[in-house]
C-alpha positions as CSV (number, residue, x, y, z in Angstrom):
1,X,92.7,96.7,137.9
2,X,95.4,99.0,136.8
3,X,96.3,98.4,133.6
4,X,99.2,101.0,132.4
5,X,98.8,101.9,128.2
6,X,101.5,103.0,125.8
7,X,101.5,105.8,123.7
8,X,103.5,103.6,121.3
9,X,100.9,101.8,120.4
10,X,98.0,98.9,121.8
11,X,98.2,96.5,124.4
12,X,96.7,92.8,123.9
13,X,96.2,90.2,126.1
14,X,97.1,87.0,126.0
15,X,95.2,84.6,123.2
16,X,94.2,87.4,120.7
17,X,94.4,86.7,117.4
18,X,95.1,89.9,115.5
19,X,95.3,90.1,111.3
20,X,96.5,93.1,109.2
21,X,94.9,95.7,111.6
22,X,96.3,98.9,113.0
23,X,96.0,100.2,116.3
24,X,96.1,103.6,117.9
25,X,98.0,105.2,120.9
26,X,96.7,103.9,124.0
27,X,94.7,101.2,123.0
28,X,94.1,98.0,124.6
29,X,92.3,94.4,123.4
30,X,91.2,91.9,126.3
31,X,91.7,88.4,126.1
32,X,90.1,86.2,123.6
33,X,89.7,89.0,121.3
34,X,89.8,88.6,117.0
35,X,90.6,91.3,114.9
36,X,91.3,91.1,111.2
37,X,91.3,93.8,108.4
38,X,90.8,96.2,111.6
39,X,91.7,99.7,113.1
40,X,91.2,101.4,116.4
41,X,91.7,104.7,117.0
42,X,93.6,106.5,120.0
43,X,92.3,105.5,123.2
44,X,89.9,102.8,122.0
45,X,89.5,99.5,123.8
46,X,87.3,96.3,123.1
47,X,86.8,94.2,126.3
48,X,87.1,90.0,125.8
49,X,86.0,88.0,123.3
50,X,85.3,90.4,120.8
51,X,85.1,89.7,117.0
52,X,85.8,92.6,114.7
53,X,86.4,92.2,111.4
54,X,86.5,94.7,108.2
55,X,85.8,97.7,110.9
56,X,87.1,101.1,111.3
57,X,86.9,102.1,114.6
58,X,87.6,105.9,116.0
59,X,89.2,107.2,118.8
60,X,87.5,106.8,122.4
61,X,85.5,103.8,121.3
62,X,84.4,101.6,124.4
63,X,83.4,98.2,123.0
64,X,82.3,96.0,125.8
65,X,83.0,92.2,126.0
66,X,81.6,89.4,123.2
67,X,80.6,92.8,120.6
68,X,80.9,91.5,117.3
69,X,81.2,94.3,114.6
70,X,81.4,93.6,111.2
71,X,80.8,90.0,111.0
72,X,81.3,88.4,107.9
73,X,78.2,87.2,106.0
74,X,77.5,84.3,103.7
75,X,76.1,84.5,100.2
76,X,72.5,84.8,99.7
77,X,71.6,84.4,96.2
78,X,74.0,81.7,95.4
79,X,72.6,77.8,95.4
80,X,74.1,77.2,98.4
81,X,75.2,79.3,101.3
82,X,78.6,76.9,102.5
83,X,81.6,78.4,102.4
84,X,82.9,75.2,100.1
85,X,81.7,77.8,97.7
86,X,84.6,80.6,98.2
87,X,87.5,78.5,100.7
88,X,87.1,75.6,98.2
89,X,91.1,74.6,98.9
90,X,90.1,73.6,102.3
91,X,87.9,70.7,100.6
92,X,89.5,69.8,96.6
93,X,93.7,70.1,96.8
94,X,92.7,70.9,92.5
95,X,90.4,74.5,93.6
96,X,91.4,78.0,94.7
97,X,89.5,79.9,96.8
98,X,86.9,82.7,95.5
99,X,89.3,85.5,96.3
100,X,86.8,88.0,94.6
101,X,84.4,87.3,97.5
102,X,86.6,87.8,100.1
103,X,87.7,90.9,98.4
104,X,84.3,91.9,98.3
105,X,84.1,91.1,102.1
106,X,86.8,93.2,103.1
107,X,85.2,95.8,101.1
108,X,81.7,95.6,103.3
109,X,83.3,98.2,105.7
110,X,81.7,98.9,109.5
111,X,82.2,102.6,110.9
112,X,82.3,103.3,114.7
113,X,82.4,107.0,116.0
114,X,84.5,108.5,118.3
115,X,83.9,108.2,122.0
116,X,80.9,105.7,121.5
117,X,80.2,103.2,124.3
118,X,79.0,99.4,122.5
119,X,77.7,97.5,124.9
120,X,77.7,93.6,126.1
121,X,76.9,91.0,123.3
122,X,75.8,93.4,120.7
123,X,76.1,93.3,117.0
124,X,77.1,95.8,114.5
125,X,76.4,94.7,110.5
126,X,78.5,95.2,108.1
127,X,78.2,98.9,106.1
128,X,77.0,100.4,109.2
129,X,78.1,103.8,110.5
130,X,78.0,104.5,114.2
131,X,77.7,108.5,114.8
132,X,80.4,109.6,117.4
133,X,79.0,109.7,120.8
134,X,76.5,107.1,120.1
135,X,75.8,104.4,122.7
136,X,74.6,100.6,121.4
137,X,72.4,98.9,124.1
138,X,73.9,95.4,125.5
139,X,72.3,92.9,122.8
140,X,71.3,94.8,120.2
141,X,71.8,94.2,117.0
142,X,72.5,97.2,114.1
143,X,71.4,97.0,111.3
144,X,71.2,100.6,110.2
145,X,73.2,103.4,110.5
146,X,72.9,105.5,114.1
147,X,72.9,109.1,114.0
148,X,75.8,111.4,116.4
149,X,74.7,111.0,120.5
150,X,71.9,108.3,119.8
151,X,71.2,105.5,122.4
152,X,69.8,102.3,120.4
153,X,68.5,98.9,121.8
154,X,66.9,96.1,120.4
155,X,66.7,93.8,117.6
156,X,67.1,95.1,114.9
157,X,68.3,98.4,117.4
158,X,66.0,101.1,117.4
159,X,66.4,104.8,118.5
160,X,66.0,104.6,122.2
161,X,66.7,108.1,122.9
162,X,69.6,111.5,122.7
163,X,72.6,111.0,125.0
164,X,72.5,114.6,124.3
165,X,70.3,117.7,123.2
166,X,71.2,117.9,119.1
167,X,72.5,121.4,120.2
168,X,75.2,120.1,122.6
169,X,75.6,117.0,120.6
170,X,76.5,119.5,117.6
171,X,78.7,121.9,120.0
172,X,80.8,118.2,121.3
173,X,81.2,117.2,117.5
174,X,82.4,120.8,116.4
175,X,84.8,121.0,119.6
176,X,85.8,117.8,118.8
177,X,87.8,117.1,122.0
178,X,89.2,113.6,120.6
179,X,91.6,115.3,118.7
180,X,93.1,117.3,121.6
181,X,96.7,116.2,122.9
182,X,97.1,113.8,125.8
183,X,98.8,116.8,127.5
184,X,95.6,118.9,126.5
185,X,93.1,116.0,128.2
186,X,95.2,115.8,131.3
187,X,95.3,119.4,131.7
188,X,91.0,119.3,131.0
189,X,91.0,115.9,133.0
190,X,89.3,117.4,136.4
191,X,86.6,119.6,134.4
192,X,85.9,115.8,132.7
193,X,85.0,114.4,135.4
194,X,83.1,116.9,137.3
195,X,81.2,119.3,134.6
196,X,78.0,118.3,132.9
197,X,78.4,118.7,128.9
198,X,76.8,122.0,128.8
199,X,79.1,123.1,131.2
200,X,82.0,121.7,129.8
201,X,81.5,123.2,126.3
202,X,80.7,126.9,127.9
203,X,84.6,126.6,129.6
204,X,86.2,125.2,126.5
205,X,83.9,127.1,123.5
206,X,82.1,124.8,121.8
């Protein structure tokens, strides 16, 4: 389905809910999808139902449908996990809620790479890094930070294998094509689709 993107800024569907987050040129958010204390870079798009929350998300990112990244945790070492603890408003009209713990929430931050590919129903934990060019198998869950060009599955996600040789993988990151201009990728847009990496990098001079 064609589905024409503004350089101005994202396009959402219909029923997101979106709070204090920023979104690049070209982005896009399917239906369903909640973002709070988010930002996407250029280009990036999460399919529906997505749940991101205290991410920062670079440019290229392809987040399939029902990813959750970030998700907000409860407190461990307390007497009680229930969040009576920190929205206490919601149940005595006399309490506040614990802003310090939602402070510290927001703080928790989740890092995904450019041009990465996060796929169906996975998970990314809070104060985890996602190397650029990394791909997150449908259903995993991450727990740990992935290196640049690593394919993970699993729970808790494992190192599957390279997208790439760690000598191309380190030729793409120094080239570092996401930051070329949308005139640039149009003009490159043929030798995209048909030229393998290696290729690719030999033409351009990674």
């Amino acid at each position: 389905m064609h589905n024409p993107l503004k350089a101005e800024g994202p396009v959402i569907a219909e029923g997101c809910q979106i709070v204090e987050s920023e979104f690049g040129a070209y982005t896009w958010v399917n239906s369903g999808a909640r973002i709070q204390s988010s930002s996407l870079g250029d280009y990036s798009y999460c399919d529906r139902d997505c749940d991101i929350s205290n991410a920062e998300i670079g440019k290229f990112a392809n987040i399939a449908s029902r990813v959750r990244i970030g998700a907000t945790d409860h407190p461990l070492d307390r007497a009680s996990l229930h969040h009576f603890m920190y929205r206490s408003a919601d149940y005595w009209p006399d309490a506040a809620h614990d802003d310090a713990f939602f402070e510290y929430r927001r703080s928790r931050r989740a890092y995904v790479g450019h041009d990465t590919w996060i796929g169906h129903n996975a998970q990314i934990k809070p104060e985890v890094t996602v190397g650029h060019g990394a791909v997150v198998a449908a259903g995993a869950v991450v727990t740990r930070d992935v290196p640049p060009y690593m394919i993970v599955a699993g729970v808790p996600a494992k190192p599957l294998r390279a997208r790439q040789p760690e000598a191309v993988a380190d030729r793409l990151m120094a080239l570092a094509w996401w930051d070329w201009s949308h005139e640039r990728l149009r003009a490159s847009l043929d030798d995209f689709r048909a030229l393998s990496a290696g290729a690719f990098l030999e033409k351009y001079g990674g």
